[in-house]
C-alpha positions in Angstrom: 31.0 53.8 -13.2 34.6 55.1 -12.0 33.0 57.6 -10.3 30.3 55.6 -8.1 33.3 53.4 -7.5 35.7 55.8 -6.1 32.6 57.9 -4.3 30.0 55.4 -3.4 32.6 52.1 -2.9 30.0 50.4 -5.5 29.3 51.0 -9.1 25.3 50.8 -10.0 24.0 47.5 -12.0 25.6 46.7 -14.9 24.7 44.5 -17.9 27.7 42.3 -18.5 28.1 41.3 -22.8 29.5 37.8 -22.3 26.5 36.1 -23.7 28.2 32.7 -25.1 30.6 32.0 -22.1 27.4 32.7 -19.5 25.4 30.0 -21.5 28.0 27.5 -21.4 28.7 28.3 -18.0 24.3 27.7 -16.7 24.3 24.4 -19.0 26.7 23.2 -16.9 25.3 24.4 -13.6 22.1 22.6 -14.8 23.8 19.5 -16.5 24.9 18.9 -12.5 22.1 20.0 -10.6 19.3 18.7 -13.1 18.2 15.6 -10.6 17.8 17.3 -7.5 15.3 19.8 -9.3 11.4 19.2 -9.3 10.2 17.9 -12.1 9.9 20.1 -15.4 9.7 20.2 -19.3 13.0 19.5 -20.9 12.6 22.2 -23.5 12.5 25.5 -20.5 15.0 27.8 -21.2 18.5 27.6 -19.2 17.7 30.8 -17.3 14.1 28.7 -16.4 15.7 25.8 -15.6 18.5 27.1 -13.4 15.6 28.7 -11.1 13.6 26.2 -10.5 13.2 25.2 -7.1 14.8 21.6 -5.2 12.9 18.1 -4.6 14.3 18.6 -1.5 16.9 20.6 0.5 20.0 19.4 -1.1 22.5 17.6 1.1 25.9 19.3 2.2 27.7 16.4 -0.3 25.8 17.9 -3.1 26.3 21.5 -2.3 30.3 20.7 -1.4 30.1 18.3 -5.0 28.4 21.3 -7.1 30.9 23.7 -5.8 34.0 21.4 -6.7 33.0 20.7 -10.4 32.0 24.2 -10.9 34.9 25.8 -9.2 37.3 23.8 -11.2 35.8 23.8 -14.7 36.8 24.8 -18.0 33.6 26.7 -18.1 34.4 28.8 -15.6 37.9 30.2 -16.7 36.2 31.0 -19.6 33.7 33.5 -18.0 35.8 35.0 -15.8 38.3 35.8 -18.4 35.8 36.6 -21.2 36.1 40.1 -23.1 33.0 41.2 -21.5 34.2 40.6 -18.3 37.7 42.6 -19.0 35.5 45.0 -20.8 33.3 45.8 -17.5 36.7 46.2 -15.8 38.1 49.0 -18.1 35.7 51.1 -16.8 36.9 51.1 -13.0 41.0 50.2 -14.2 43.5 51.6 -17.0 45.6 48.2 -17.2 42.9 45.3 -15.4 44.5 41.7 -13.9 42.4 38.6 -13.1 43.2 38.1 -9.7 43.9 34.7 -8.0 41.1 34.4 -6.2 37.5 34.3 -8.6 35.0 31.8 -7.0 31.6 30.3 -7.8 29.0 30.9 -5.4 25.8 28.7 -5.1 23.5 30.1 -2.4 21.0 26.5 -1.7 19.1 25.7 0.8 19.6 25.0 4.1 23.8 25.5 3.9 24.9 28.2 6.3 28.5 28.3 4.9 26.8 30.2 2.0 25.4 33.3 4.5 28.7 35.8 4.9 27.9 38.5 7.8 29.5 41.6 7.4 32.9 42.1 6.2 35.3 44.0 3.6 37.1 41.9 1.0 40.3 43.0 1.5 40.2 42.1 5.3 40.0 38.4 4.3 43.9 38.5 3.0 45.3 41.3 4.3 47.7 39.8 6.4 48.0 36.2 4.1 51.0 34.4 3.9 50.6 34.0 0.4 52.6 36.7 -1.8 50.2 36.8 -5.1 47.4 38.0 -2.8 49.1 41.0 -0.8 49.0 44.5 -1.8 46.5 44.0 -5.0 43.5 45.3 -3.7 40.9 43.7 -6.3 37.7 45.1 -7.1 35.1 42.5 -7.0 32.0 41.9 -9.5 29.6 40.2 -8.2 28.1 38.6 -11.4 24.4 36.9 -11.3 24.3 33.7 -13.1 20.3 33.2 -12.5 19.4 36.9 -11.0 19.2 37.8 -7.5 16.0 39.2 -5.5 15.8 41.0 -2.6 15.7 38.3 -0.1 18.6 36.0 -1.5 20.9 38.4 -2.7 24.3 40.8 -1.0 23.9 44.1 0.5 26.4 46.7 0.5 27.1 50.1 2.8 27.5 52.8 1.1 31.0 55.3 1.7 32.1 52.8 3.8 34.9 52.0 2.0 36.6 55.3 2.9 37.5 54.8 6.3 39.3 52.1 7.6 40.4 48.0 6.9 38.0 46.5 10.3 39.3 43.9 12.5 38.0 40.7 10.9 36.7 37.6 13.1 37.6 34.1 11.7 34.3 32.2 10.5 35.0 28.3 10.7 34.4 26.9 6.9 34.4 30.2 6.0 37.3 32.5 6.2 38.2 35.9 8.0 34.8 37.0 7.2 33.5 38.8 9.9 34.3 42.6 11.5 34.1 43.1 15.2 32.1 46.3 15.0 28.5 46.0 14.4 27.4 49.6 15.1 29.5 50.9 12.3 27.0 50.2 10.3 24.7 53.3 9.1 21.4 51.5 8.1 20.6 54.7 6.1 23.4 53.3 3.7 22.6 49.7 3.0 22.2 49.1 -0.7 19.9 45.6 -1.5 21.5 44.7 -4.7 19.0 42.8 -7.3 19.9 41.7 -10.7 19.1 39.9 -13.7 21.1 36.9 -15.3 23.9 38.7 -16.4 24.2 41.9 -14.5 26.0 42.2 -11.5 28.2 44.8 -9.2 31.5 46.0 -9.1 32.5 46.9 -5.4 35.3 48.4 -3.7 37.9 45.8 -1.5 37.3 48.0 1.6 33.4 47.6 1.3 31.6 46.8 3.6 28.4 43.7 2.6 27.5 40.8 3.1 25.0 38.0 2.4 20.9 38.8 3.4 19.6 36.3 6.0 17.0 34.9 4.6 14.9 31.7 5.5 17.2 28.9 5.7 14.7 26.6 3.8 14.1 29.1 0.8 13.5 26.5 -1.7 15.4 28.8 -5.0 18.8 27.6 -5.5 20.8 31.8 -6.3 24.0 31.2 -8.6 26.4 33.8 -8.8 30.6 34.4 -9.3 32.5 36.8 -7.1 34.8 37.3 -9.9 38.4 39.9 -8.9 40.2 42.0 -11.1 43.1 44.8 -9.9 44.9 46.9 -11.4 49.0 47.1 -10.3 48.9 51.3 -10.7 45.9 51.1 -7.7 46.9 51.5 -4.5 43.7 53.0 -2.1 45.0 55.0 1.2 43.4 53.8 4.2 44.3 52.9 8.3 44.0 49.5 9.8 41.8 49.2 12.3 43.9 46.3 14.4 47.6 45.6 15.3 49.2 44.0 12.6 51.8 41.6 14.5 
């Protein structure tokens, strides 16, 4: 895994032990999205249930309502800083941190805030104001709550993490999410990531992915947690690819 990580900028799928926290954690996904789901038998399992596909397209107030609860929960912290998760961490870091930053992702329909073009995780607080976030450089896992398929999942470039930090564009609801440069990008190295519940990704802060475009009205609801760990001994070398002022 260290090696893909340090050579590639992305580790391949892993399975991720954290079996009791990850159940918790989809109950409680379903337990608040349960009504806006067609109708189905009660006795489905979670990983069932937590695919099925909307009534209707859910409205930004449920999206911004499902993010809240989740986002905030109990359930959550739980995951995130379960022994499986620290455990998948070992393997890319001698002494792994949580990070600050960990967020619940829900990918429904119709919500454009979810789509994230290209951009490298590091760029989106680089220059931050906020001291607990510079010079950490995280590693993220992307961690599938209800699997991910090819067209409603991330894609990564491969070796592009051993260049440069990009200019970043600011995205409005979104963040500093989006590089200037769009023919950087070597199509030879895009990487379609697809998982099971429970397996996800660890990438590099300087790589390059984003979200697929998919059909706006593609009707199954894709759960995941970008979830940060660094290590205070990790310090990548790279150049900056704008004027820091």
């Amino acid at each position: 895994m260290n090696e893909n990580f340090i050579t590639k900028g992305f580790t391949d799928i892993i399975y991720i032990s954290a079996e009791q926290e990850l159940t918790k954690f989809q109950n409680l996904i379903y337990l608040n999205t349960k009504d806006l789901l067609i109708d189905h038998e009660k006795n489905i399992s979670i990983n069932q249930k937590l695919n099925l596909k909307f009534k209707k397209i859910p409205s930004p107030k449920n999206w911004s309502n499902l993010m809240n609860v989740i986002n905030e929960s109990h359930e959550l912290k739980s995951l995130i800083n379960s022994e499986g998760i620290k455990q998948a961490f070992k393997k890319i870091f001698v002494n792994p941190e949580p990070f600050e930053i960990s967020t619940f992702r829900a990918r429904i329909p119709n919500q454009k805030r979810v789509i994230y073009n290209w951009h490298q995780d590091e760029g989106t607080w680089y220059l931050s104001k906020n001291k607990n976030h510079l010079n950490k450089y995280p590693a993220t896992l992307w961690f599938s709550i209800n699997g991910a398929e090819k067209n409603d999942s991330i894609q990564l470039v491969e070796h592009s993490h051993q260049k440069k930090l990009y200019n970043h564009k600011f995205v409005s609801g979104q963040g500093f999410f989006n590089i200037d440069k769009k023919n950087i990008i070597n199509e030879k190295n895009i990487y379609t990531v697809v998982t099971q519940p429970s397996e996800g990704i660890i990438f590099h802060p300087l790589t390059l992915h984003r979200s697929v475009p998919n059909d706006p009205m593609h009707l199954r609801p894709r759960y995941t947690i970008d979830i940060r760990y660094f290590d205070k001994n990790y310090k990548p070398k790279f150049e900056v690819d704008f004027k820091v002022r």
